[in-house]
N, CA, C and O of each residue as an XYZ file, in Angstrom:
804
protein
N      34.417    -70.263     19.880
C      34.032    -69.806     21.221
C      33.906    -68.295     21.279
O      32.959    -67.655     21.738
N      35.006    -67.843     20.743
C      34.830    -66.048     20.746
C      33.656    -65.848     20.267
O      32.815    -65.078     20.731
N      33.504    -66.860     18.866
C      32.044    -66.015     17.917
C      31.205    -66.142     18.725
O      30.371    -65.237     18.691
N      30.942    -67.403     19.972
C      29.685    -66.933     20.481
C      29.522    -66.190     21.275
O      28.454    -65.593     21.404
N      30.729    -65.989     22.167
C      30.828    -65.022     23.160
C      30.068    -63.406     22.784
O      29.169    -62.822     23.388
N      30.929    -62.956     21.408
C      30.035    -62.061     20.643
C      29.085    -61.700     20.850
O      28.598    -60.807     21.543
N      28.421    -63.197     19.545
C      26.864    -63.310     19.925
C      26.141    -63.046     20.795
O      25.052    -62.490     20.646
N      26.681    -63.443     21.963
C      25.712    -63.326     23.397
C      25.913    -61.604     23.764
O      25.004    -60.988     24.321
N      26.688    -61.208     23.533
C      27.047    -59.741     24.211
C      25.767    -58.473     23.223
O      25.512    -58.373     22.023
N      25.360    -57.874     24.188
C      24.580    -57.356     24.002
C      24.871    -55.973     22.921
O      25.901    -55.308     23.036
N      23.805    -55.658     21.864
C      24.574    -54.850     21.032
C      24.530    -53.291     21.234
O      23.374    -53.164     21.638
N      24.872    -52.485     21.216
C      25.031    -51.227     22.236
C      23.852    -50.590     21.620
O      23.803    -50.747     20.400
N      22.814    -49.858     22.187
C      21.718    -49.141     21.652
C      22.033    -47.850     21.056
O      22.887    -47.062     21.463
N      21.219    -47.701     20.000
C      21.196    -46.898     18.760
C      20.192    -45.272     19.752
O      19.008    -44.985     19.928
N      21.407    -44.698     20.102
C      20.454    -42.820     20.193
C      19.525    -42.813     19.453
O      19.659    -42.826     18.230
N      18.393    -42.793     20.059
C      17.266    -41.910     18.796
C      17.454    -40.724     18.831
O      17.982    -40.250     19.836
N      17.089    -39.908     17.774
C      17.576    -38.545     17.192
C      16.564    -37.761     18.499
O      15.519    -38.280     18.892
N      17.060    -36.558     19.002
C      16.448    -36.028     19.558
C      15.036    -34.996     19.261
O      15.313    -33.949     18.676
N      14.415    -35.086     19.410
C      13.142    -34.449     18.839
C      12.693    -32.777     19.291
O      12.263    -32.407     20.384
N      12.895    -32.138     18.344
C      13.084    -30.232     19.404
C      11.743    -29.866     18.759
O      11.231    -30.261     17.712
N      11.456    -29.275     19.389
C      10.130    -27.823     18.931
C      10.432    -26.978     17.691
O      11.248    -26.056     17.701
N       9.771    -27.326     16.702
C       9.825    -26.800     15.009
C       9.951    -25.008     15.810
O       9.743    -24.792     17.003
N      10.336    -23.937     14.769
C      10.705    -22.621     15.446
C       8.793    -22.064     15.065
O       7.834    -22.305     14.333
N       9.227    -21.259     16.119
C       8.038    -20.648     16.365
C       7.746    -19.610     15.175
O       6.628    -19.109     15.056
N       8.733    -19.329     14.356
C       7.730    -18.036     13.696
C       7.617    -18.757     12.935
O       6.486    -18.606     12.474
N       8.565    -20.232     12.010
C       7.828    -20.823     10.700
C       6.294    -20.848     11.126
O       5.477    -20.214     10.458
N       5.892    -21.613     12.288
C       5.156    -22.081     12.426
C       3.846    -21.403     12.536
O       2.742    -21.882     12.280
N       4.215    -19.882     13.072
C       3.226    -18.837     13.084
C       2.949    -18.529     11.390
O       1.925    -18.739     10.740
N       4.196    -17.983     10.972
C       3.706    -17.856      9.607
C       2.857    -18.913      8.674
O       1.838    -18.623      8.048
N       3.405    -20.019      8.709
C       2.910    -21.065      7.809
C       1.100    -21.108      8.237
O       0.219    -21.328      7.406
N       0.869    -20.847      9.687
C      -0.525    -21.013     10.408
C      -1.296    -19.662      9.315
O      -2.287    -19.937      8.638
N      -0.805    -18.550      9.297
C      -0.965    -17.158      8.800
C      -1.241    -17.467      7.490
O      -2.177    -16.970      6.863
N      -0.186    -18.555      6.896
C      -0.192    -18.316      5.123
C      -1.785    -19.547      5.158
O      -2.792    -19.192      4.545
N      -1.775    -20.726      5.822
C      -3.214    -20.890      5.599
C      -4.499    -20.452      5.545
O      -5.383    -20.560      4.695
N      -4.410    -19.718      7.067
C      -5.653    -19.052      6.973
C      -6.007    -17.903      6.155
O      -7.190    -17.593      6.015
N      -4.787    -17.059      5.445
C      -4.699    -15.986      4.422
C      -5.061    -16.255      3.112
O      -5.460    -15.426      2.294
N      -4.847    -17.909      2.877
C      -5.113    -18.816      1.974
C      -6.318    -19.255      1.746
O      -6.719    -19.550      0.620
N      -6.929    -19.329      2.688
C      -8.085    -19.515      2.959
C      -9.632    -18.037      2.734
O     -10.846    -18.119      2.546
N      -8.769    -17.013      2.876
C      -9.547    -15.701      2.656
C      -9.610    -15.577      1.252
O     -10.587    -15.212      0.598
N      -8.126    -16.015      0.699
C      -8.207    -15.425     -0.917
C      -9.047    -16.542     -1.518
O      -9.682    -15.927     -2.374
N      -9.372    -17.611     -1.575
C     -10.181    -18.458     -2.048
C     -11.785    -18.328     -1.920
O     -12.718    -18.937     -2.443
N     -11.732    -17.682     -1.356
C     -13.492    -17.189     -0.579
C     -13.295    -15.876     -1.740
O     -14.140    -15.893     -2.634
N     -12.229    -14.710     -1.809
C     -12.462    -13.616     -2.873
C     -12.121    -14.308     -4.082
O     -12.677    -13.732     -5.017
N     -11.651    -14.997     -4.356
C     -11.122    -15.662     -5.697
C     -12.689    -16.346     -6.466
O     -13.191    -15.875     -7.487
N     -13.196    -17.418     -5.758
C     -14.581    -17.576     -5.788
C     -15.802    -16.629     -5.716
O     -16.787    -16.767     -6.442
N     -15.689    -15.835     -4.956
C     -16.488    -14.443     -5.865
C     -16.422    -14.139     -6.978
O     -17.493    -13.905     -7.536
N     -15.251    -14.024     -7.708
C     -14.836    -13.288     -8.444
C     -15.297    -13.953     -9.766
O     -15.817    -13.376    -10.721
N     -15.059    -15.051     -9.666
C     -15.832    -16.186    -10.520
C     -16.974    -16.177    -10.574
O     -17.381    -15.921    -11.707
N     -17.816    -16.363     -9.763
C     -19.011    -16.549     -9.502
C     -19.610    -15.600    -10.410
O     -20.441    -15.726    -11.309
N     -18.755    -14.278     -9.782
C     -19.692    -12.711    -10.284
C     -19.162    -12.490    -11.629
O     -19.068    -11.268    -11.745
N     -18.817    -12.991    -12.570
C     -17.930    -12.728    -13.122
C     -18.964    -12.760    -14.629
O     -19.560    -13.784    -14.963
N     -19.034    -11.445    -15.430
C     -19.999    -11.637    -16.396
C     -21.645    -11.377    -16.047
O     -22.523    -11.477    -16.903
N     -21.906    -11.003    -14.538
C     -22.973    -10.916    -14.195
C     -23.695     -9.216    -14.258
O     -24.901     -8.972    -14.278
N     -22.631     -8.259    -14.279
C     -22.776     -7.279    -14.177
C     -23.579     -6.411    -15.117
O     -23.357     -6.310    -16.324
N     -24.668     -5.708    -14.352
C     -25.773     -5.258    -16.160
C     -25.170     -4.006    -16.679
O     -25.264     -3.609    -17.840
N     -24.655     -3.527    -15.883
C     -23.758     -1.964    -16.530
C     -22.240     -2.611    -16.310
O     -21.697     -3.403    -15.539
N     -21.801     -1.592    -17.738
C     -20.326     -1.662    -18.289
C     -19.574     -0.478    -16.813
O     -20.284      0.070    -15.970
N     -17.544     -0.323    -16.909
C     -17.320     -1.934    -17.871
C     -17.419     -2.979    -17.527
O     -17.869     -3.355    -16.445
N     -16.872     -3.843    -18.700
C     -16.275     -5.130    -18.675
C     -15.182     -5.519    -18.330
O     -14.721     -4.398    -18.115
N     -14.483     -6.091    -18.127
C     -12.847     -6.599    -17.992
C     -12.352     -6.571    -19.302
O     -11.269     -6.025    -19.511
N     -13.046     -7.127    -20.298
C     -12.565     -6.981    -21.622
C     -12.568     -5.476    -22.381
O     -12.086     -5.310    -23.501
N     -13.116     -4.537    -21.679
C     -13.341     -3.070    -22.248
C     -12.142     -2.841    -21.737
O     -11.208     -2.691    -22.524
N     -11.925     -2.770    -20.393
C     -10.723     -2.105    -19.391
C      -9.681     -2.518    -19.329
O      -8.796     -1.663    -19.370
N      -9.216     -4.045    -19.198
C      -8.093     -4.407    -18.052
C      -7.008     -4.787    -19.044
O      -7.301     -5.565    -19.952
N      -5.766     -4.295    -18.943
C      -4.700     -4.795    -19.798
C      -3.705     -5.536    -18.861
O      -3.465     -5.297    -17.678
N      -3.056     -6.730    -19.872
C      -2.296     -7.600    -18.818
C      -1.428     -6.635    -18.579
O      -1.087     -5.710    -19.316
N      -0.951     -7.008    -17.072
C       0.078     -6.526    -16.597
C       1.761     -7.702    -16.682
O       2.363     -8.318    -15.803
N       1.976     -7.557    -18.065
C       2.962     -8.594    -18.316
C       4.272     -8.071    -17.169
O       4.750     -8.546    -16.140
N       4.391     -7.460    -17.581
C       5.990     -6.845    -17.264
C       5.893     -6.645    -15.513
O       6.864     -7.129    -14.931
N       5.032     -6.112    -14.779
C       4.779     -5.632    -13.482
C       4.529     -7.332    -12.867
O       4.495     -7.460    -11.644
N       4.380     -8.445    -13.648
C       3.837     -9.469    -13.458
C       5.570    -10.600    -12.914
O       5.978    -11.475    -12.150
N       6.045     -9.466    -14.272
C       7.192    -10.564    -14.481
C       8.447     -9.972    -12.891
O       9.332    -10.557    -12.266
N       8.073     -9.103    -12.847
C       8.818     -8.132    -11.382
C       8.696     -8.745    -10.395
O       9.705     -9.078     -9.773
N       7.451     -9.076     -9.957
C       7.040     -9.499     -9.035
C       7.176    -11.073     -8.855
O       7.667    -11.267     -7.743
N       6.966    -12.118     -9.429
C       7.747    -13.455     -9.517
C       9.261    -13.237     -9.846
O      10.056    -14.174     -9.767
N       9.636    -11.984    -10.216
C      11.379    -12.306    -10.051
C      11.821    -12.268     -8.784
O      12.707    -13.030     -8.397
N      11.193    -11.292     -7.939
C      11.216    -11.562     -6.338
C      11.594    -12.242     -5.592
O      12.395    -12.202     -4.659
N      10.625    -13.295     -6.283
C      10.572    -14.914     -5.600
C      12.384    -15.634     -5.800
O      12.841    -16.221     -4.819
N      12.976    -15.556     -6.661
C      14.132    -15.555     -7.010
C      15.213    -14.564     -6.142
O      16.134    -15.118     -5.543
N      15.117    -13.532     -6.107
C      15.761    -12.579     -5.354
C      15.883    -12.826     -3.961
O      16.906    -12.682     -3.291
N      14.570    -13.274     -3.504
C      14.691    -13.272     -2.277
C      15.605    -14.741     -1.156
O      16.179    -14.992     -0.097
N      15.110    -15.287     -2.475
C      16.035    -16.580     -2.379
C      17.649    -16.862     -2.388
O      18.501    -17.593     -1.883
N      17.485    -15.810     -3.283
C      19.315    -16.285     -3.360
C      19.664    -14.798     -2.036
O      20.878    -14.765     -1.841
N      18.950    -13.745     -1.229
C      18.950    -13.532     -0.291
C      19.389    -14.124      1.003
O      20.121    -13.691      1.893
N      18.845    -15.044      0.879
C      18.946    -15.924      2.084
C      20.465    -16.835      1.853
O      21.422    -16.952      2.618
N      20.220    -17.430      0.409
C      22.051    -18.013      0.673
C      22.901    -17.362      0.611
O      23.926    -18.042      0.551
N      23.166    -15.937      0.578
C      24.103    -15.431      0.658
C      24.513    -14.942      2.516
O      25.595    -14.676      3.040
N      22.941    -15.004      3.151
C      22.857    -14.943      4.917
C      23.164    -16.358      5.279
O      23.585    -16.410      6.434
N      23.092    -17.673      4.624
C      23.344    -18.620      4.572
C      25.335    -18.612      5.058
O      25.964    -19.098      5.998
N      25.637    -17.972      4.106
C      26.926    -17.733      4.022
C      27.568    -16.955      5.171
O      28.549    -17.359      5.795
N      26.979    -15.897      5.379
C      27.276    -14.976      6.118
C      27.846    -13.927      5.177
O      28.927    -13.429      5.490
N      27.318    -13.582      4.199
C      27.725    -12.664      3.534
C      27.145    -11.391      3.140
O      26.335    -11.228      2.228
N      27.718    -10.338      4.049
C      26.590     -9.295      4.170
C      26.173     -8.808      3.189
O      24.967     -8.897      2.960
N      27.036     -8.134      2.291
C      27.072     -7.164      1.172
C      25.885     -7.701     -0.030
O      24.775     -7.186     -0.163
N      26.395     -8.799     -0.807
C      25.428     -9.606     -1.235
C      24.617     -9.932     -0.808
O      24.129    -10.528     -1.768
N      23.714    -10.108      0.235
C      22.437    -10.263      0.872
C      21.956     -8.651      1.146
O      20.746     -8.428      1.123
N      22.541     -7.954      1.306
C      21.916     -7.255      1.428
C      21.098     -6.269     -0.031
O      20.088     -5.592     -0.220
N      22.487     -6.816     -0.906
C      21.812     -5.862     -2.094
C      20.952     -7.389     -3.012
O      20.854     -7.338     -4.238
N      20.627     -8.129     -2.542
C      19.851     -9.357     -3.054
C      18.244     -8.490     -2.534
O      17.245     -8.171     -3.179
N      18.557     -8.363     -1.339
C      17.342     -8.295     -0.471
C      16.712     -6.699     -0.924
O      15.548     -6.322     -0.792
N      17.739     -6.014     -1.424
C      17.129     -4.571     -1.920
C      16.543     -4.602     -3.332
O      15.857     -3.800     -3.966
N      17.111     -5.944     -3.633
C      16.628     -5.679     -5.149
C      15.003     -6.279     -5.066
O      14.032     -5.893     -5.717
N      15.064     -7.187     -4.195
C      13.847     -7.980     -4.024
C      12.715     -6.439     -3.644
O      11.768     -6.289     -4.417
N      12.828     -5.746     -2.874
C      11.959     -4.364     -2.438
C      11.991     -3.602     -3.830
O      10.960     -2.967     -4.048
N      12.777     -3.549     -4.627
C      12.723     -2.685     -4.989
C      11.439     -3.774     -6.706
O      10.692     -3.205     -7.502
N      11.705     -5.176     -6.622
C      11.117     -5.422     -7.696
C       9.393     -5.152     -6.753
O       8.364     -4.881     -7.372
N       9.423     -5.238     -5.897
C       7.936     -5.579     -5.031
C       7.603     -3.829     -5.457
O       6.738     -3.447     -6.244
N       8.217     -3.280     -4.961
C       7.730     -1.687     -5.050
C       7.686     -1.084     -6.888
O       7.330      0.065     -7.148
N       7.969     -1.755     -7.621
C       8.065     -1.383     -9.529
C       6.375     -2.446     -9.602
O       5.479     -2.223    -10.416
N       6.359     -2.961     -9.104
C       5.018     -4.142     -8.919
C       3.532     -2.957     -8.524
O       2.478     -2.623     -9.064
N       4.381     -2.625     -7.112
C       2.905     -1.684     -6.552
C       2.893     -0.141     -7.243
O       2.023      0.700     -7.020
N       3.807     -0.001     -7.941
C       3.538      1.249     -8.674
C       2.771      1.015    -10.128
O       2.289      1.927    -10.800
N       2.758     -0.273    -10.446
C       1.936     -0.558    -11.694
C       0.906     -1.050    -11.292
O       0.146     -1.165    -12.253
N       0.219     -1.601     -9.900
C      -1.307     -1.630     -9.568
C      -1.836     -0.429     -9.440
O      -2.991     -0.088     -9.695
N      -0.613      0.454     -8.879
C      -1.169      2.129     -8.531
C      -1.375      3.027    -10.055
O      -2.080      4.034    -10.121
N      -0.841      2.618    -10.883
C      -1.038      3.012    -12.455
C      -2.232      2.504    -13.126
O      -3.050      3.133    -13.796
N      -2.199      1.306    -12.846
C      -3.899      0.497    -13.557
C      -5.094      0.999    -12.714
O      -6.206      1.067    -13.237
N      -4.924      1.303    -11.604
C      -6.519      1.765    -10.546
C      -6.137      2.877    -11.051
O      -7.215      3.387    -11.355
N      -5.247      3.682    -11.382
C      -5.538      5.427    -11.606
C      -6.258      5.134    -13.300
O      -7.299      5.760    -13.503
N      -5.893      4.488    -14.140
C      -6.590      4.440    -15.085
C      -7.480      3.875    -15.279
O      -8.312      4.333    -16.062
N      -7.663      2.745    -14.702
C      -9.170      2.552    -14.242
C     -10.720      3.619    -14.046
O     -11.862      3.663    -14.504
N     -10.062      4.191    -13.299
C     -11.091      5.482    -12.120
C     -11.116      6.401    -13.047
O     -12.248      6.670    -13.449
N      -9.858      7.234    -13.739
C     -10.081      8.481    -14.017
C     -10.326      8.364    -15.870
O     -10.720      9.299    -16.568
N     -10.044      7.251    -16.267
C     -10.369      6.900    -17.711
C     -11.562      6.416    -17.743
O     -12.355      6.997    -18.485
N     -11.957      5.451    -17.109
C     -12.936      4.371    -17.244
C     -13.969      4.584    -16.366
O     -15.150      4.250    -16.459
N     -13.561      5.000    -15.763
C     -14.596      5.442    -14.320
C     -15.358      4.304    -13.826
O     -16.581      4.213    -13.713
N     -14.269      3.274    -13.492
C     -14.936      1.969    -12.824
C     -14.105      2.487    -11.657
O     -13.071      3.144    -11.780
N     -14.746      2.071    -10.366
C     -14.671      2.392     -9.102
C     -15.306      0.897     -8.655
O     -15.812      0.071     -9.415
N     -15.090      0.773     -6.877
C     -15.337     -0.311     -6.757
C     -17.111     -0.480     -6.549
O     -17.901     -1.371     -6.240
N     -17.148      0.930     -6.918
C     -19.078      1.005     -6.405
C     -19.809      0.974     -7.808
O     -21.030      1.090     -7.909
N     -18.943      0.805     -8.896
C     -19.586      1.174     -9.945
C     -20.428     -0.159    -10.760
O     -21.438      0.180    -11.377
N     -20.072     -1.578    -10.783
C     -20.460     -2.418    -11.165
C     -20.322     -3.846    -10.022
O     -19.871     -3.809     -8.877
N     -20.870     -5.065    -10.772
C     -19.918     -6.209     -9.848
C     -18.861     -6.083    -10.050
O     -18.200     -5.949     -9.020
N     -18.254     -6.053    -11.046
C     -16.741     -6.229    -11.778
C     -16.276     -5.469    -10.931
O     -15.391     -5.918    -10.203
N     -16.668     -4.261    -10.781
C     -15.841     -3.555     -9.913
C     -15.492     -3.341     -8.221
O     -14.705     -2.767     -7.469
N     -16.516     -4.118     -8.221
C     -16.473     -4.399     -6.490
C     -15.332     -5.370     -6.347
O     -14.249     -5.238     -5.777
N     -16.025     -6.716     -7.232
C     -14.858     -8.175     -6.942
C     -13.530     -7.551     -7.353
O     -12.566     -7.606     -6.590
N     -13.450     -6.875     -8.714
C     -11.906     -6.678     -8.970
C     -11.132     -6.051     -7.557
O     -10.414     -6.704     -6.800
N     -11.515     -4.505     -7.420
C     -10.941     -4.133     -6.665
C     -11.009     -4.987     -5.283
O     -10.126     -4.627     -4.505
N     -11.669     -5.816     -4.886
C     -11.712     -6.539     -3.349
C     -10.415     -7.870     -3.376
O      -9.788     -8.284     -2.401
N     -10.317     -8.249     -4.570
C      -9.166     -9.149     -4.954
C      -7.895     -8.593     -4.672
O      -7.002     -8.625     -3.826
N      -8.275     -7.948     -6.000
C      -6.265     -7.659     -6.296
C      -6.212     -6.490     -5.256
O      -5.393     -6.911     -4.439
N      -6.557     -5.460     -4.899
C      -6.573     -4.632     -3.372
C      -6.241     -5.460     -1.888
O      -5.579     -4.965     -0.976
N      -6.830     -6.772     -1.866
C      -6.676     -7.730     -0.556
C      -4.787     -7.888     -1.278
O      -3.797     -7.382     -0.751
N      -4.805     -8.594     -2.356
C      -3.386     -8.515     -2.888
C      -2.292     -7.908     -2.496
O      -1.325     -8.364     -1.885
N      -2.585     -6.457     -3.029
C      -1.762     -5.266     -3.027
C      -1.278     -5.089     -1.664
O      -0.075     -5.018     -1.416
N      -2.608     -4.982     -0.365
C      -2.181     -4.994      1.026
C      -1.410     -5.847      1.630
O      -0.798     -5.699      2.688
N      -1.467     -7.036      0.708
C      -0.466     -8.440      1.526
C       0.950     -8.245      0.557
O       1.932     -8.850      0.988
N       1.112     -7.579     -0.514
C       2.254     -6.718     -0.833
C       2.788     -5.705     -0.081
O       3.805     -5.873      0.591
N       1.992     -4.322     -0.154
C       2.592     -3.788      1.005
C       3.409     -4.033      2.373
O       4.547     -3.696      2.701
N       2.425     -4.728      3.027
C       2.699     -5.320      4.066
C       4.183     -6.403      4.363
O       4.810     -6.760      5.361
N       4.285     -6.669      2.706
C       5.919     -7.264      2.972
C       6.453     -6.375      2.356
O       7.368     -6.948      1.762
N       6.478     -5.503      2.144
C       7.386     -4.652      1.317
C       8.032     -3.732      2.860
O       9.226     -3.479      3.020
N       6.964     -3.366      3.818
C       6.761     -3.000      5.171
C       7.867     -3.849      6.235
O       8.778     -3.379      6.916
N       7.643     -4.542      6.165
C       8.305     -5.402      6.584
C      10.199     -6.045      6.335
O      11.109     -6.177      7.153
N      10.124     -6.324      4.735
C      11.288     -6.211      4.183
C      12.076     -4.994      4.090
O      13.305     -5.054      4.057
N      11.577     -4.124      4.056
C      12.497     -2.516      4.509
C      12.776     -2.754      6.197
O      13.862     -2.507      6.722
N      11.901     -3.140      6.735
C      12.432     -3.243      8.272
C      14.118     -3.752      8.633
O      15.125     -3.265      9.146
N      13.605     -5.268      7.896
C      15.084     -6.120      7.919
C      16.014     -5.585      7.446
O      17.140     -6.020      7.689
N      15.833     -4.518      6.658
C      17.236     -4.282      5.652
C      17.500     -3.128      6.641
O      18.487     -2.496      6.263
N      16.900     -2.568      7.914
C      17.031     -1.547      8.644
C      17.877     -2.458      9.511
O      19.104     -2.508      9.600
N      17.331     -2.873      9.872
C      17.686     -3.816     11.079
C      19.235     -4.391     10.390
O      20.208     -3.949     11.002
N      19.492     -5.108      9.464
C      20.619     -5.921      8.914
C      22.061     -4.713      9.172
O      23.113     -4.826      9.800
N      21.550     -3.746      8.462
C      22.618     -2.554      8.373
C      23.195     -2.485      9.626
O      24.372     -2.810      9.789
N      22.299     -1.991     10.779
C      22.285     -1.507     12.069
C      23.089     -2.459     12.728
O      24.216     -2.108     13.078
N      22.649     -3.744     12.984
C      23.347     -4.595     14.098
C      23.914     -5.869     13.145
O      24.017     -5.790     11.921
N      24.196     -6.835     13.798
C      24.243     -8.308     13.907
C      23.821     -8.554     12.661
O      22.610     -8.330     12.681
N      24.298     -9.052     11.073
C      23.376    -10.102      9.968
C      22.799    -11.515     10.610
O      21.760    -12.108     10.319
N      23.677    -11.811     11.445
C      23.239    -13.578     11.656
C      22.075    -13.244     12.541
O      21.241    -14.139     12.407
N      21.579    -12.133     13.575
C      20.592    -11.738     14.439
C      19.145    -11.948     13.641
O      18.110    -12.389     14.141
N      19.415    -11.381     11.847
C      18.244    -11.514     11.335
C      18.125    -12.909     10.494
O      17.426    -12.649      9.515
N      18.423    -13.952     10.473
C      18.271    -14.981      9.685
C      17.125    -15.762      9.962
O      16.738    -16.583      9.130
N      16.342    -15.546     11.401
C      15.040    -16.295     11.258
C      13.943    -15.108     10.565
O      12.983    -15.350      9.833
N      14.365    -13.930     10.990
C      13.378    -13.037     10.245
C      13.440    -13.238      8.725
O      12.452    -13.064      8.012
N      14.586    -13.595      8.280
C      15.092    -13.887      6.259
C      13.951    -14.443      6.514
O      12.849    -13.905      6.407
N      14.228    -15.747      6.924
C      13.524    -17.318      6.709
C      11.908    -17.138      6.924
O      11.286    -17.621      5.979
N      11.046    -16.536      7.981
C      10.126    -16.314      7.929
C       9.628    -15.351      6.775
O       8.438    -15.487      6.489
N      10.153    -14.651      6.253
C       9.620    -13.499      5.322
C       9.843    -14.144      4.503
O       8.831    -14.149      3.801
N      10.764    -14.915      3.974
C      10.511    -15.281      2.862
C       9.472    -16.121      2.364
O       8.964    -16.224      1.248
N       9.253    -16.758      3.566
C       7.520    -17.956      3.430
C       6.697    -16.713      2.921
O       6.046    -16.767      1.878
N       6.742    -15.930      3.475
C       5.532    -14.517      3.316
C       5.828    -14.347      1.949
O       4.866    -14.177      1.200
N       6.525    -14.353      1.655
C       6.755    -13.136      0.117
C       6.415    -13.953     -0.918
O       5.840    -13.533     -1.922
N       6.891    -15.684     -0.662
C       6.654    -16.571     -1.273
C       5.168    -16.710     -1.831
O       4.760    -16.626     -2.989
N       4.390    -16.985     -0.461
C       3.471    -17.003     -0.623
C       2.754    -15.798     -1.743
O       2.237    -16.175     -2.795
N       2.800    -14.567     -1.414
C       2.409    -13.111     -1.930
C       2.535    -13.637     -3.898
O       1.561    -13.375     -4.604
N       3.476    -14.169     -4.381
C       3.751    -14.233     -5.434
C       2.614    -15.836     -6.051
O       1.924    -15.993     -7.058
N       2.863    -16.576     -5.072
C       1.713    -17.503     -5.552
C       0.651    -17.008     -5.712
O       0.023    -17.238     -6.746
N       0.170    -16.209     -4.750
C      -1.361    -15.954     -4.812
C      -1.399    -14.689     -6.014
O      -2.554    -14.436     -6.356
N      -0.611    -14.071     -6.530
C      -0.395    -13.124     -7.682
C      -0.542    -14.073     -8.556
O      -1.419    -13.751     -9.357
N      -0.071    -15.148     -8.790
C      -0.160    -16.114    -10.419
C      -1.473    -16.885     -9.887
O      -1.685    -17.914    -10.528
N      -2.162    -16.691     -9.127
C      -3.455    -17.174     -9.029
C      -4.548    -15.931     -9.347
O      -5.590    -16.371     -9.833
N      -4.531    -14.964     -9.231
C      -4.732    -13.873     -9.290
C      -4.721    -13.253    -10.634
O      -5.690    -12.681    -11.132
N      -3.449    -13.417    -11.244
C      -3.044    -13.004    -12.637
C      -3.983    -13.846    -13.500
O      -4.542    -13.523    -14.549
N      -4.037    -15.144    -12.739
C      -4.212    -16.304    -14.141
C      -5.845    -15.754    -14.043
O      -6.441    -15.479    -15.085
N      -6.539    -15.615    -12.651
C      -8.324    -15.650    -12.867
C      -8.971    -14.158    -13.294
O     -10.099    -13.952    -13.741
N      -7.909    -13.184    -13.019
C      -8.458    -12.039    -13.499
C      -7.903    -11.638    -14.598
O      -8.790    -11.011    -15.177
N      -7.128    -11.626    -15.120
C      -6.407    -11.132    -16.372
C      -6.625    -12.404    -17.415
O      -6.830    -11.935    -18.535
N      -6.648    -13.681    -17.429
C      -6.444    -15.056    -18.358
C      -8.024    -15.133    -18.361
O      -8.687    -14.628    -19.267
N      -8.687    -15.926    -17.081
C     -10.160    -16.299    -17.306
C     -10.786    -15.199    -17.675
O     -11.269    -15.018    -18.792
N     -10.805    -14.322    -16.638
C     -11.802    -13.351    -16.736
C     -12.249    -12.197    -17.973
O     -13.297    -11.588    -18.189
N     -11.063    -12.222    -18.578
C     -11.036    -11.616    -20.154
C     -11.778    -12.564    -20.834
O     -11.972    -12.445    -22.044
């Protein structure tokens, strides 16, 4: 008799999980890293296209030396910036903060070796971006690059202004958004690396 009593009693309803609004800056950024994604594929495809078409020297194969080491800086980043965040994860200032300096400081050893290859470029080689195709697409690539470097390097000095100054836990959606950014910055470098330095040689 109990068991059916049971039976009949109705079984208490299951909460569905409540459903919130994803945060607004992933969502700005991630919108940003597509359509940014979308620009470098339009210069990336130039670059191809034009690539070998040019009737005056140089060449890529006369000029361009890999940038191994400035290469390897800049994907260590991607690492740095990461273990950045679990240490804000933690709440642990000291270590996040010198995570997050090292990350600027590999981004900035990065833009001082694009700023070393265009000076030898120009004043050795005297390719300019007016001087051939090669030299239009190169510099319109890795230059679109360099600016979406800057621009977090701009940015990541901000936070580490900001972190010092007030509140660490104040900046943890700014971590989290920049790091999509920086993330991104390093993909599109090994896309970059691989079509101008690998194919294009």
């Amino acid at each position: 008799m109990n068991a059916m009593v049971a039976a009949l009693e109705p079984t208490p309803a299951v909460a569905a999980p409540r459903w919130t609004l994803p945060d607004r800056g992933k969502v700005g950024m991630l919108s940003f890293i597509l359509a940014e994604s979308a620009i470098f594929t339009i210069f990336v495809v130039a670059y191809l296209f034009y690539l070998g078409k040019s009737l005056t020297g140089p060449t890529p194969r006369d000029v361009l030396e890999v940038p191994i080491f400035y290469t390897i800086c800049l994907l260590s980043s991607s690492v740095t910036i990461h273990l950045a965040g679990k240490r804000l994860e933690r709440n642990e200032s000291k270590p996040f903060l010198a995570w997050w300096l090292i990350t600027i400081a590999l981004g900035a050893t990065f833009m001082f070796g694009t700023a070393q290859e265009w000076r030898r470029l120009i004043y050795e080689h005297g390719l300019t971006i007016s001087t051939n195709l090669f030299g239009t697409t190169y510099y319109s690539l890795v230059g679109l690059h360099a600016f979406h470097v800057t621009l977090g390097l701009v940015m990541l000095t901000i936070v580490s202004w900001l972190s010092v100054a007030g509140n660490l836990r104040r900046q943890s959606r700014r971590v989290e958004v920049l790091s999509l950014y920086w993330h991104f910055v390093d993909v599109v470098w090994a896309v970059v690396f691989t079509v101008v330095y690998v194919i294009g040689r």
